[in-house]
N, C-alpha and C positions, 0 to 999 in steps of 0.2 A: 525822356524817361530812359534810363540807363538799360542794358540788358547783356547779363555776367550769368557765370554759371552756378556762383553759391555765395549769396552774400552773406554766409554763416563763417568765411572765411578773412572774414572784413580784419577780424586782430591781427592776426597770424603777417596781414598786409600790413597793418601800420607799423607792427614791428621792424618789419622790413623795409619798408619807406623813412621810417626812423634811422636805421641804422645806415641806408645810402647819404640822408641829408646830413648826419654828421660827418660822410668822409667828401662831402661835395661843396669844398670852401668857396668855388670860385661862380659856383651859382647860387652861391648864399650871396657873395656879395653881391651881383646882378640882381637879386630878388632884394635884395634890401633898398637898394636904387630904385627897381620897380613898382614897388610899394609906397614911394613916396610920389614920383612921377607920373605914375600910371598913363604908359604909352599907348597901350591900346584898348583905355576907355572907351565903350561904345562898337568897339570891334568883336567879330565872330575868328576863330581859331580853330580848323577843322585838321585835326594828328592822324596819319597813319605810321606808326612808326612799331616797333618791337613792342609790347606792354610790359614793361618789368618795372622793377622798384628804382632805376635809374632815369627811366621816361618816365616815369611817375614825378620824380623832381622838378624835371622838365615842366611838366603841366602843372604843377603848383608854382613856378616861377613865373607862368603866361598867364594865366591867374589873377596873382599877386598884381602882375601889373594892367589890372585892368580888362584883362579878355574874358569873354565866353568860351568856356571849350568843351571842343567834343571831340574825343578816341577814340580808333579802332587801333586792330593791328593793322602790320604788313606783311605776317605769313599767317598761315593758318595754324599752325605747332608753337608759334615761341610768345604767345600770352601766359605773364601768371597769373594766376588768377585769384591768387591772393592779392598782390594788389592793385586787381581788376575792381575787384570788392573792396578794397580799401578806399580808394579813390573815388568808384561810387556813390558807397554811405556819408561822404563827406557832403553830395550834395549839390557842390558848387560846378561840378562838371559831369557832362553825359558819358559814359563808357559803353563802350558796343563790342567787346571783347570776351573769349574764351578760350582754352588750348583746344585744340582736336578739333577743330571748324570743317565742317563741309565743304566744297567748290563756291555751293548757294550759301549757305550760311557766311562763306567770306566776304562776297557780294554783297549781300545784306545788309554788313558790319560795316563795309564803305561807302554803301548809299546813304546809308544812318547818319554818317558824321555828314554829310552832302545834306542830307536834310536839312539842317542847321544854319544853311544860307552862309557859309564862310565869305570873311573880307579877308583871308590869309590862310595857306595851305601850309603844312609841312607831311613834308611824304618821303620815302622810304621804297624806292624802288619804280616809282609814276603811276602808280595803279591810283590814285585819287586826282591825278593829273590828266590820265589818262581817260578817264570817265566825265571828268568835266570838258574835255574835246571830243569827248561822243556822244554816249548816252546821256549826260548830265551837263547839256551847252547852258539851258535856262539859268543855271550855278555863274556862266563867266564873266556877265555886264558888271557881278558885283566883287568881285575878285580882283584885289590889288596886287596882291604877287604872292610867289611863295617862294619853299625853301625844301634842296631834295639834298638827302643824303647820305646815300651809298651811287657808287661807281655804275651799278646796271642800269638806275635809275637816268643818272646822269648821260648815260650810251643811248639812251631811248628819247633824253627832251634834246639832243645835238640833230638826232635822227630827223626830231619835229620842226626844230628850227631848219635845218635843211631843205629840207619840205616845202616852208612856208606855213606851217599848220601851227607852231605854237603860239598861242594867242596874248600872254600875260608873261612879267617878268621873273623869270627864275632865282636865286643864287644857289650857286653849286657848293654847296657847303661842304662837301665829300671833298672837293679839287683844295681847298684852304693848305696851305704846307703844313700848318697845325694838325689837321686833322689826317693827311697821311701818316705823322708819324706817329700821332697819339695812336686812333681808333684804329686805321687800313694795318700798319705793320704791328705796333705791340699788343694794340689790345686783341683785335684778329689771332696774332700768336697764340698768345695764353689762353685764351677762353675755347681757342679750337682744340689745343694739347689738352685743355681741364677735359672738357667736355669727352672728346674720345678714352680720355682714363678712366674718367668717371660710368661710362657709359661699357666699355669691354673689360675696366681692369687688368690690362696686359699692359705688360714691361715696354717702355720704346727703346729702353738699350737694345744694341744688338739685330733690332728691325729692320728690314728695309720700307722705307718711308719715298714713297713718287707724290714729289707735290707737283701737279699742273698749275702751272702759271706761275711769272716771276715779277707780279706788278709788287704793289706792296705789301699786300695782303700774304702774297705766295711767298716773300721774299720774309716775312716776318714768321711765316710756319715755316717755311725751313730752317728757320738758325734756331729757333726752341726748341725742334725736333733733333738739329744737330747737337744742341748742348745736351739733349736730353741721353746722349748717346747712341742715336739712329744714324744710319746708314742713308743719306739722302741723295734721291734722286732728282733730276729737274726736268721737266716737259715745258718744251717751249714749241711755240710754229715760225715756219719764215713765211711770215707777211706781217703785215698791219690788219688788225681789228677793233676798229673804232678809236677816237679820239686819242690814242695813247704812241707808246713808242713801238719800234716796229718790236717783233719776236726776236728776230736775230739778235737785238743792241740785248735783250732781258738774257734772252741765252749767252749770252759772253760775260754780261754781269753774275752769273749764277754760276759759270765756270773759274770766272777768277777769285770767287767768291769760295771755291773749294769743292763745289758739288760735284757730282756727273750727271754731265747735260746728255740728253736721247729722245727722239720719237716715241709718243705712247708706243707703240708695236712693239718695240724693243723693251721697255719699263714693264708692262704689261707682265711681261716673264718672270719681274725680278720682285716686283714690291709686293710686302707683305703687308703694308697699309698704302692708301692711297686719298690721297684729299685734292678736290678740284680747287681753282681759287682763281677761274677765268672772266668768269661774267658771261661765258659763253653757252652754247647748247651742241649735245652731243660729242663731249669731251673724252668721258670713255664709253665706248658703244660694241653692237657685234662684232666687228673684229676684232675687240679686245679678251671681253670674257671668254671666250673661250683658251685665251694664253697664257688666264692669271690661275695659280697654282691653288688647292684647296686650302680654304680658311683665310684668304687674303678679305682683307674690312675695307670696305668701301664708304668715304664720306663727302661731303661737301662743303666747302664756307664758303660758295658763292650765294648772289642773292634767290634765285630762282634753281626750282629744281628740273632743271633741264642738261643738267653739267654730265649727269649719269645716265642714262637710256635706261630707265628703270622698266619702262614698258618690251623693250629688246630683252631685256634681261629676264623680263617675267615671263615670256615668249618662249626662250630656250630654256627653259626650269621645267623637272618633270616634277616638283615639288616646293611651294613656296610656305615658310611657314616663322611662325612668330616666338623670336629665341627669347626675348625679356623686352624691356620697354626701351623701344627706340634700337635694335636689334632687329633684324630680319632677314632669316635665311632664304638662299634659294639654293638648291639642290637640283645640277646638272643631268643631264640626259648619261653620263660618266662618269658620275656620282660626287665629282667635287662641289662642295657647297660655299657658297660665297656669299660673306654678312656685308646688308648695308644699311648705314645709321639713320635715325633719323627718317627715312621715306626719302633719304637726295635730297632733303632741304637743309635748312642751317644749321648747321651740327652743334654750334656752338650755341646757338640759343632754344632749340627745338627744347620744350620742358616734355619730363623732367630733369634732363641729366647736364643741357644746356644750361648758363647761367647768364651769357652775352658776356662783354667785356668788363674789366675791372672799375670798380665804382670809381676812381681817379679819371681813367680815361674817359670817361662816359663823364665827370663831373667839365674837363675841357671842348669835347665836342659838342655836349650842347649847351654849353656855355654861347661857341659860336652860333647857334642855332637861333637863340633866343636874342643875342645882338644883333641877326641878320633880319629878322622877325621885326626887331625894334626900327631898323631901315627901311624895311618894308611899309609898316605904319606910318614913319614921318614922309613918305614920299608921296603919299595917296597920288598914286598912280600918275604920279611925273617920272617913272622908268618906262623906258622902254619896251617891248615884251620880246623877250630871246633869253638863251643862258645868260648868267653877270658872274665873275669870278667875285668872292670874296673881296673884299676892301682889304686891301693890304695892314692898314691899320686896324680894324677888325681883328684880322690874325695875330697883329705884333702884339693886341689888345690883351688876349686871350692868354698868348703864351708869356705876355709880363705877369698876368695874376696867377696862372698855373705858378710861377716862379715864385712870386712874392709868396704863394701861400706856404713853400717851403720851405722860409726865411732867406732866398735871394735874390738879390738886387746888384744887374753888373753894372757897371762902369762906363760910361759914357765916352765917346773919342773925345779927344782933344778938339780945338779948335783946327790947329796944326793936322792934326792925323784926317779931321773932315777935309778940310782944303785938299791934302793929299790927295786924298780917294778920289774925289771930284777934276781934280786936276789932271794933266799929261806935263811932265816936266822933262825936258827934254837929254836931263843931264843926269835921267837915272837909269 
């Protein structure tokens, strides 16, 4: 039994669900496959992903082919809930989602789908991952694998395989080269630039803009920000943090790339917006806010909202208060007041003013989603259990149909030109 916050808003969803599916060509044709094959016949399907009218897609595609499903989110802010209620009324799947959730109400909403006794996970961050290695072990005897993906997520199931603690096989759908460039850098871009427009209404020309972090995600808000006519800063660290490259290689890439690279300490001074984009925790913290100037807007697009020390900051506030939705001042011991979006959660998806990425990218990412889904099935648990990259073919899979759907089709090497590649010829 589904549990949404108004199923009086079930139209309002299908229009919306409507208009994703017609710009989402390349998991119509996965669903149309699915529909005939039916992969996972007789399987449970347990989502925590974002709930909007593009993961709505998604769940009629698993569906289609056969699955039981049950959703939640994976934040508490970026359910709509319009097609929370749209996807309900249909019937055929359990929804456990609302915007504005509690700590406990989020818990809840992820037990809910747990309920359900999944043969197949897809999760968003490990928190349904992460509860079947704790609280929820009786869940794992029957759990075939699943499928995470965003980047924190992925920083947290390396952490468990390290360990020794992760029990069942992964695929890192986030690590797919497809999906850094679709979702991590453009779509990340835009829907973080939409989002803070939409949400303060202020000009980026002319701003100064400090985005932390220069993985893809950071590397795709700076250059929208840059075309947008902002002033862009780059925060990087020297060392390594988790599975990636070090800080230093990103800060050279972001130098040559035309920005100014610095220390938060020194950015802190300068930026008039500020967007985290590390995966990490306590990104800008007390030593910061006290250097950032009054009116500087604080946001996030990472996945957790740990990036901003919202609790330090609400500490040094002799006045915390509520400017419009998803807006919230704090007003200094000094009198400068400093807006942050969202609560430090995902700026780009937090509703209302979030939207998440553009219904294209989101129609390739989980495209990949639901063909890793479909490997999952045919394997019944002939993988291994630890992270699994992506199948290369999978990716090429993905980004031939993105292609095809925009009438191209390239060219194949030669015979000649393959040999070439494959070869060392000593007289070139």
């Amino acid at each position: 039994m589904s549990k949404i916050k108004d199923s009086t808003l079930a139209a309002k969803g299908k229009a919306e669900l409507s208009w994703a599916r017609a710009n989402m060509p390349v998991l119509a044709q996965i669903r149309k496959r699915f529909e005939k094959e039916k992969p996972f016949s007789g399987l449970t399907i347990s989502v925590a992903l974002h709930l909007e009218k593009k993961t709505g897609v998604l769940l009629e595609t698993l569906s289609a082919g056969g699955a039981k499903v049950l959703a939640s989110s994976c934040n508490p802010l970026t359910t709509n809930d319009a097609t929370a209620a749209a996807l309900a009324k249909g019937g055929k799947m359990e929804i456990f989602a609302w915007a504005g959730q509690t700590n406990d109400e989020y818990y809840f909403c992820l037990n809910s789908v747990l309920d359900g006794k999944p043969d197949i996970v897809i999760d968003d961050g490990c928190d349904l991952i992460g509860l079947l290695h704790s609280s929820r072990k009786e869940g794992l005897p029957k759990i075939i694998g699943a499928c995470e993906e965003t980047t924190t997520g992925i920083t947290r199931l390396v952490a468990m395989q390290k360990a020794g603690k992760l029990l069942f096989p992964v695929f890192a759908v986030n690590n797919a080269y497809s999906k850094f460039l679709l979702d991590n850098q453009f779509g990340t871009a835009q829907s973080t630039v939409e989002a803070i427009c939409r949400a303060t209404n202020t000009i980026l020309a002319g701003k100064t803009v400090v985005i932390a972090g220069f993985g893809w995600c950071g590397r795709g808000v700076a250059s929208r920000m840059k075309s947008m006519g902002a002033n862009v800063i780059v925060v990087e660290i020297d060392g390594t943090l988790g599975p990636h490259e070090s800080g230093l290689q990103r800060a050279l890439s972001a130098l040559y790339d035309g920005y100014r690279v610095m220390a938060m300490q020194d950015a802190a001074k300068q930026g008039d917006i500020f967007v985290t984009a590390t995966g990490n925790k306590g990104v800008i913290g007390k030593e910061h806010f006290p250097l950032m100037k009054s009116g500087a807007i604080l946001c996030n697009t990472g996945h957790f909202n740990v990036e901003i020390d919202e609790p330090i900051l609400r500490s040094a506030s002799k006045r915390v208060f509520e400017v419009k939705d998803n807006i919230v001042g704090y007003e200094q011991k000094d009198g400068r007041i400093l807006y942050l979006l969202s609560e430090g959660r995902l700026v780009n998806l937090a509703q209302p003013s979030g939207q998440g990425h553009p219904i294209e990218i989101m129609d390739g990412s989980f495209a990949l989603q639901a063909l890793c889904c479909e490997l999952i099935a045919s394997s019944r648990k002939k993988m291994a259990a630890g992270v699994h990259s992506v199948p290369k073919e999978v990716d090429d899979s993905v980004a031939r149909l993105i292609l095809a759907s925009k009438g191209i089709t390239l060219q194949k090497p030669s015979a000649e030109q393959q040999k070439y590649a494959e070869s060392f010829d000593e007289g070139t």
